[in-house]
Each structure stands twice: as C-alpha cells, then as structure tokens.
N, C-alpha and C positions, 0 to 999 in steps of 0.2 A: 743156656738160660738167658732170656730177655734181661735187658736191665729196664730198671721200672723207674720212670723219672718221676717225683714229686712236683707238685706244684700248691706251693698252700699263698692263699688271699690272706690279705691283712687286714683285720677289723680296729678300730680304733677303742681303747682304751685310756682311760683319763687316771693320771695322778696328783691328784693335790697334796699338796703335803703344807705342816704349818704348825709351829712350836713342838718341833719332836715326832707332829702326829701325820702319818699318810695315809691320804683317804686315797683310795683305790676305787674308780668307777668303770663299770665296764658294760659297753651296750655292744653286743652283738649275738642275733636272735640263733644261730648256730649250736651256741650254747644255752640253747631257753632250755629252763624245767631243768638243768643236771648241777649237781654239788661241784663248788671246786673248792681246794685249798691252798692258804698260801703260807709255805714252809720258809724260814733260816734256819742260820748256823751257829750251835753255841760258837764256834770259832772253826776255820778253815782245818783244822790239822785233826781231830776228829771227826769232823766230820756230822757232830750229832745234830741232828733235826730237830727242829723247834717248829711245833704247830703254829701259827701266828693266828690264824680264824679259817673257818670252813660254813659257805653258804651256799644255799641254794640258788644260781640264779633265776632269774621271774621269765613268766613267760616271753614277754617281749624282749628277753634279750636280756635284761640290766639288773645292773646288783655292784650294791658298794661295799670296798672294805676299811675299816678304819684301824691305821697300824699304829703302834708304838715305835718308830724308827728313830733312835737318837745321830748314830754317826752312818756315814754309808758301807751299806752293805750287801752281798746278795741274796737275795731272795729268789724264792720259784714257784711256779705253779703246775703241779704234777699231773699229767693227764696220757690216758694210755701207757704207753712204756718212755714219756716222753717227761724232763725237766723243763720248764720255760721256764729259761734261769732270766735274771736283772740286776742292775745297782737301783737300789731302795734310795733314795738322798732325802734327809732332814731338810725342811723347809723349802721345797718345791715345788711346783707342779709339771708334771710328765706327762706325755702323750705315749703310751703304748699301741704296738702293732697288734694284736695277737690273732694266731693263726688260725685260720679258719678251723673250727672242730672236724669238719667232715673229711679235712683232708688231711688230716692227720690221723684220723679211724682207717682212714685209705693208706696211709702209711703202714700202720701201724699193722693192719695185714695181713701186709707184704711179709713184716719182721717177726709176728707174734710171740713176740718177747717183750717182758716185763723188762728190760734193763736198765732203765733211766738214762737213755741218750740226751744229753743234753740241747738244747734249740735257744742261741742266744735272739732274746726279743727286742727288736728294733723301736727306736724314741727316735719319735720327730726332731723333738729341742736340738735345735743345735748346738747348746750351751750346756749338755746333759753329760753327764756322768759317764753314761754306757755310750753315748757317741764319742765322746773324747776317749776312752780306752780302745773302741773300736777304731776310730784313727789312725792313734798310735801304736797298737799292736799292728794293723797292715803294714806301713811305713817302718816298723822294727822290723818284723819280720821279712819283709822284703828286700832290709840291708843286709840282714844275715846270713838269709839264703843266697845272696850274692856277691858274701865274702868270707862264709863260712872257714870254707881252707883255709883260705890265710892267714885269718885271726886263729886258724887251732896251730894248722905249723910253724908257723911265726912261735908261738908259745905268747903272743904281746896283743893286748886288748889298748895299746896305747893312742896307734895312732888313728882308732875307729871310733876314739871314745868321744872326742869333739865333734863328729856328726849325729852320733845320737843321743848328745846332751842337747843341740838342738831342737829335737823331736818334742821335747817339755813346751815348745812356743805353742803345740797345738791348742794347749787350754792352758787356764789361770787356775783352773780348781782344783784345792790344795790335794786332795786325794790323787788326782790327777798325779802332780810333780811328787809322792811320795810313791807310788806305785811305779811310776818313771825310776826313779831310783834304785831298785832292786832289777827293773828291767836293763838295768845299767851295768848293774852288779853281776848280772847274770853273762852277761860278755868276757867280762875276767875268769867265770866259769868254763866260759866255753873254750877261753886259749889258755886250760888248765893255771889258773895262776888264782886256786882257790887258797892259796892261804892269804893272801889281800885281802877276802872280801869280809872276814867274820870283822876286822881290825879297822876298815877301813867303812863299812857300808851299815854293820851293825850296833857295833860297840859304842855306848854313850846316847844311841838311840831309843826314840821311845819302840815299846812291843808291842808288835803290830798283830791280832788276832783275825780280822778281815781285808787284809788287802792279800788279794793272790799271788802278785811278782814275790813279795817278801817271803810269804809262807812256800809255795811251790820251791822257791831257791834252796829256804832254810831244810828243807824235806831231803833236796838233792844233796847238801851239806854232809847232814847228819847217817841218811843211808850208810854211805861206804863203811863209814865208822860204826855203828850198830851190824851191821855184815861181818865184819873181821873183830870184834871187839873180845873175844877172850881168846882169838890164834895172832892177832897181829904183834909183833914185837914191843913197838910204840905201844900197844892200847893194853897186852896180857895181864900185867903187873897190875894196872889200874881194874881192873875185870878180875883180880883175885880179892882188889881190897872191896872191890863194891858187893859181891859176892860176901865176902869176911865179916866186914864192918855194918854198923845197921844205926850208926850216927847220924843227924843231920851234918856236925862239922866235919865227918868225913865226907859226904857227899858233896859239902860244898870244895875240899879241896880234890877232888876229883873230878869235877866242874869244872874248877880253874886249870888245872894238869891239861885239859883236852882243851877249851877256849885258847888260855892264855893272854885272857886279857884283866885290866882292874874291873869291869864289869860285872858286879854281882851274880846283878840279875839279868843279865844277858849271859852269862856262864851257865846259870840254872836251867835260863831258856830254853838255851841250845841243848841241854841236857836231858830235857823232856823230849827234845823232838829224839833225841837218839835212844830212850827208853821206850817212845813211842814205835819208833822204826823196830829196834828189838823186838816189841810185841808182835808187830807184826810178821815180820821175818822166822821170829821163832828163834834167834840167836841169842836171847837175853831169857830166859826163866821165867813164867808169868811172877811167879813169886817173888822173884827177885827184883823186875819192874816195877812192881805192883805196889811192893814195900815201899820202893826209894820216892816213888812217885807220892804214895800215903804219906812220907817227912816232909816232903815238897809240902802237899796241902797241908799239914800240919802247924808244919815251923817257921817255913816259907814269911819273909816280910813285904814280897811283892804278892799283890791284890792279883796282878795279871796273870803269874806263874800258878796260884791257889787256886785260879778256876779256870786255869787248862791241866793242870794236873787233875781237879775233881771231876773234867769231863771226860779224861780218860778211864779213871778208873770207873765213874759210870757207866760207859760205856762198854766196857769191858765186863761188869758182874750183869747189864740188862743186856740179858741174849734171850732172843723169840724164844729158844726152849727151855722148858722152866719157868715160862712167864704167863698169867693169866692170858687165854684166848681172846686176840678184839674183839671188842663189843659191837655185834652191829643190832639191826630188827627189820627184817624184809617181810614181805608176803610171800608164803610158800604157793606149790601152784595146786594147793587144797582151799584153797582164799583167805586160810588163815594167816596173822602175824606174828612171826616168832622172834624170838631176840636170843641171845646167846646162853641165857641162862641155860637153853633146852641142852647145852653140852655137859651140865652137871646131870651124869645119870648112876646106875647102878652097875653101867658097864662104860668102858672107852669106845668113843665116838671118833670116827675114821671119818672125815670133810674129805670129800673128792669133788676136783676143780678140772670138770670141762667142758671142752670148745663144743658149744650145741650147732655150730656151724660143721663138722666135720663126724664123719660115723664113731661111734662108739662105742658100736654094739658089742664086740670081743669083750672090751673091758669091761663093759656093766655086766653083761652074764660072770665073766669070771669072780670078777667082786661080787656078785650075786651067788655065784657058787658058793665061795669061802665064808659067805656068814652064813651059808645055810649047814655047809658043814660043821663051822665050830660055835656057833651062837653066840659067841664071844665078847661080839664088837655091836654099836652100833654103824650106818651111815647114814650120813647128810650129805646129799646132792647141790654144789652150786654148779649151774649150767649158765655157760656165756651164749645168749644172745638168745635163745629160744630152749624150749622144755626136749630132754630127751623120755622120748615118748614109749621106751621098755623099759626104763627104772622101772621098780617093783613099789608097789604102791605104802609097803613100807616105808620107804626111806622119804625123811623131807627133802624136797627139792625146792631150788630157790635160783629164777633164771634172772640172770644179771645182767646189764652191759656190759661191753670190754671195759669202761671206762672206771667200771667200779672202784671204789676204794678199799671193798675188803678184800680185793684181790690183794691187791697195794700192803694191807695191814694184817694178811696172810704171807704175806715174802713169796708170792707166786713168781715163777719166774718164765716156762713154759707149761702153757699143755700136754698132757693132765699131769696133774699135781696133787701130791695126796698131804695131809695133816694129819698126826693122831695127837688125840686130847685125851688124855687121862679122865679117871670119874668126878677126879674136883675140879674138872676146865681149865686144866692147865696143859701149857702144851709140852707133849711128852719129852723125855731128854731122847727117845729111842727113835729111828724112824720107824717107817710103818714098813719097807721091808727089815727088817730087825725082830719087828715086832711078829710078822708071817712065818719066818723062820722059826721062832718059840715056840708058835703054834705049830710049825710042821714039829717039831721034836718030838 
C-alpha cells in the first residue's frame, strides 16, 4: 500500500478574548456555507463534552464565536473524524491557524473513520499558551527520549531534575509553570520513584481539573491501584471495607490509608481518579463506584471533588442507548424537510448510515429484503455524499456530507453503520443485529 502524505494549508483565525469572554473569528472561504462547533471539558478526566456554540459559517468565509472562557483551557472544533484541539486563554487575543477543510475531507478519506484524531492548531502569538506548551513539550520530550534509560535504571530522577526545571524559562505564563510541574513530576514516574510524587508534587496543592501534565499523571497514578485493588495484599483489606461500609467517614479514611497524606481533599481526589479507573477497568463494581462516588458529591466539602464526582456519574447513567435520538431537520431527497420527530412511529425505525461514494447495492437489497419479509421495522436512509439511487422509495433518504454532525451525534464510527430507535425515539438498549436474530426466532 502507498503511504498517502497529507498536506493541509493554514487559514488565519482570529481570538479575541476580554473579561472572561473569547470572541472567536474566523475567515476562511473553505469553510463557507457548513456548521461548525466549538466543544470543552467539564474537566480532563471524564472527559465529558460541553457544547460552547455551533454556527453556520457565511458564505465568504467568516463567522464569529463569542465564548465564556474564565481560566485556560482546551477546547476543539470537531470536523470529519478530526478534533482541532486549543488552549482557550481568558483575556487574549489569538491568531489561529486552521486547516484547510478540503484537505482534511482528503484525509479523512483515506481513514473513513469517525475516531476523533486529534490535530493540535498552531497560534501565531508568541507569547500564547499553546506555543509555550508546544515548546516545552518538544524540549521535554526530547530530553527524555535521550535519557530515558538512565533516568529508569538509575531508579533517580535527581540528577535530570535541574535541567528540566529550566525548561519553565520558556514562558512567564502561570499555566505555563503549573503544567511544567507535573511534567516534572512525571520524570520521578518514569525512574519509578512514584511514591515521591503524590507527597511532594500534589499534596497541599490547589486541584487542577484542566491542565493535562497534572491529570494524565494523576490517571497513571491511580490506574495500577484500581487494577489490583481487591487481589493486591496492600489494597484487599481496604477493597473489603469499601465494598462493606457505605459511610462518608469510612471513605474518607480509606482515602487517607491509600494517599497517606494530611490532605483532605487531595486524598478524596485521588480517590475519584481510582474509582474512576475502576469504572473503567471493570475491577471495582459500577455499584460500588457509583455509590462512593454519590457520598463524595453528597458530603464532600470540596466544590472541586462534587463536580468531578457528579461528572462521572453523569456520565456514566447518559449512554446513547436509552437516550432520546439527536435532533436533527434535513431535506430528504423527495424535497421534503423532516426532523426527528418522524422516528416516533407505530413501529421501530432502523437509521442506516452509508458511504454513497462506495456500492451498496448487496446491503440495500438485503435490508430491503428483511422489511419486506417481516414488516416490522421501519428505515431511514442517511447517505454520505450523494443519494443511493436503488433505496426503495419507501424509506426516507437524507444525503449528507461527511462532515455532518449527525453522523457525529449518532456515535457513527465506520461505514455502514446501523441505529435502531424504538417507537418512542429512543435509542434502543438492543442493537440491530440483536434485534434480526428475534426476528429470525
């Protein structure tokens, strides 16, 4: 297979920003006539997505967005299977790069994957946020991969640590040298000598929700211990009372047991990340996470802990299925406009999602078979990029760009991709083969 080189042009993009608020302007005609959005993060460690605004750009190119951005952070602007991630800064003005659309459609392709590869976006400013981490991430990382060894067999991050305290001259800006410090921290990880860092890097510090060095660290922290936590020797005991008890004051001395520091609320913290990891891993019980996590937001005196605790469990009960169908309203290709309502029917409604650039035809006759046989279902056609011309004139069709968002607010991942919606529009807990096999029974 050829390797396929990218090349994307960079259009200018303007940030103002100013008491709190970032205005976002962006002129380049690439993007004339299509929606985009600009997403953050309740906080780094779930992960969860915060719509900030979504506009149409204008023909000519241009279209502003006006954020509420207090401290910095990152934000993205989601396009094809692509993040244009950023640092957001309070009371700034930014020049952004952003990538030519067409050549990212060109990318994109290649890959036809929804995945969210991330595309970090270049600022002018010299004095900027994202150019100062970009700095000093090349310069770290370039020490490390060139002394990697011997800072891990050594077992000693000591005598490295003075060249990449250094590294903090690149900028003055406070995010800057607080993100530096976890990138610091991270070196004592790397020459195994983590029990330093919770005592030394975190304890008595303020809780950091957006800086990346902190949370990515704290992530790495917490895993091992959420992986072994009801077989390891050190952790069982503690994994029976957490299990047992259903206190706030037990959890908090269960907290302290695994920290081991006077830190409250940095006990808690780190607490959350390892109930967090749990979830995910699967080594801690949802139930059992779920709860301790529900006392955190409950009883919790720390502000910061109550609403990463409440974004986990948000996150955790809002799963695509079981949850009201996106809203969208397109023109089907009978010239009429429909919106989502049309998925509240008398029967379930099967969305099938595909590439009108590639044949089809197997799939649509066989889907076309199986409703003829069982009358069962409905289906709605989205087709990317042009109408697939043997759909049966039944079914609504709705040709899309790749770039669409209801691909995006469907959880498409590749072509074809199927959805089933129950009769109230919601989307089913079953998938749709789940649901074929019923029917074959």
């Amino acid at each position: 297979m050829k390797k396929a080189w990218l090349v994307i042009f960079p259009f200018l993009v303007l940030i103002t920003v100013g008491h709190g608020q970032t205005l976002i302007k962006i002129a380049d005609k690439s993007y004339a006539d299509i929606p985009l959005r600009i997403y953050a993060y309740d906080n780094l460690l779930s992960h969860t997505p915060q719509l900030l605004e979504e506009k149409t750009v204008a023909t000519d190119g241009a279209l502003s967005f006006s954020l509420n951005i207090r401290k910095p952070q990152l934000v993205y602007i989601p396009i094809y299977s692509f993040h244009l991630i950023f640092y957001a800064e309070p009371d700034k003005t930014l020049a952004l790069k952003l990538p030519n659309r067409r050549k990212l459609e060109e990318a994109f392709i290649q890959l036809k994957s929804y995945s969210g590869r991330e595309i970090p976006l270049f600022i002018e400013n010299k004095n900027s946020l994202n150019q100062s981490i970009s700095a000093y991430d090349s310069a770290f990382n370039n020490y490390l991969k060139s002394n990697f060894r011997a800072i891990y067999q050594k077992k000693s991050a000591s005598e490295h640590i003075d060249y990449i305290e250094k590294l903090r001259s690149i900028s003055a800006i406070p995010h800057l040298k607080s993100y530096a410090t976890y990138k610091e921290a991270y070196l004592y990880y790397v020459s195994g000598e983590q029990n330093k860092i919770i005592e030394t890097f975190y304890a008595n510090k303020p809780l950091l929700l957006h800086n990346t060095a902190y949370v990515s660290l704290m992530k790495k922290l917490a895993k091992p211990i959420a992986e072994d936590f009801s077989q390891a020797t050190d952790y069982r005991p503690l994994y029976k009372q957490l299990v047992a008890n259903n206190s706030y004051s037990d959890l908090y001395k269960i907290s302290k047991s695994i920290t081991g520091t006077a830190d409250i609320a940095l006990n808690e913290h780190f607490f959350i990340y390892i109930l967090h990891s749990g979830l995910q891993l699967k080594t801690i019980p949802p139930k059992v996470a779920l709860k301790k996590l529900s006392l955190i937001a409950e009883q919790s005196n720390n502000k910061t802990n109550i609403e990463l605790a409440e974004s986990i469990i948000s996150k955790f009960y809002k799963q695509f299925k079981g949850s009201s169908a996106p809203n969208f309203s397109l023109k089907a290709t009978d010239g009429l406009t429909y919106n989502s309502s049309i998925l509240k029917t008398n029967k379930p409604t099967l969305i099938a999602f595909f590439d009108g650039a590639v044949n089809n035809d197997v799939s649509i006759k066989t889907l076309q078979e199986l409703q003829e046989k069982y009358s069962k279902f409905e289906v709605i056609l989205f087709s990317a990029t042009k109408s697939i011309d043997i759909a049966p004139n039944n079914w609504k069709q709705f040709v899309i760009p790749y770039h669409s968002y209801t691909l995006r607010d469907y959880r498409l991942g590749r072509f074809p991709y199927y959805v089933l919606v129950e009769k109230n529009g919601k989307i089913s807990q079953q998938t749709w083969q789940q649901y074929l096999i019923r029917l074959e029974e």
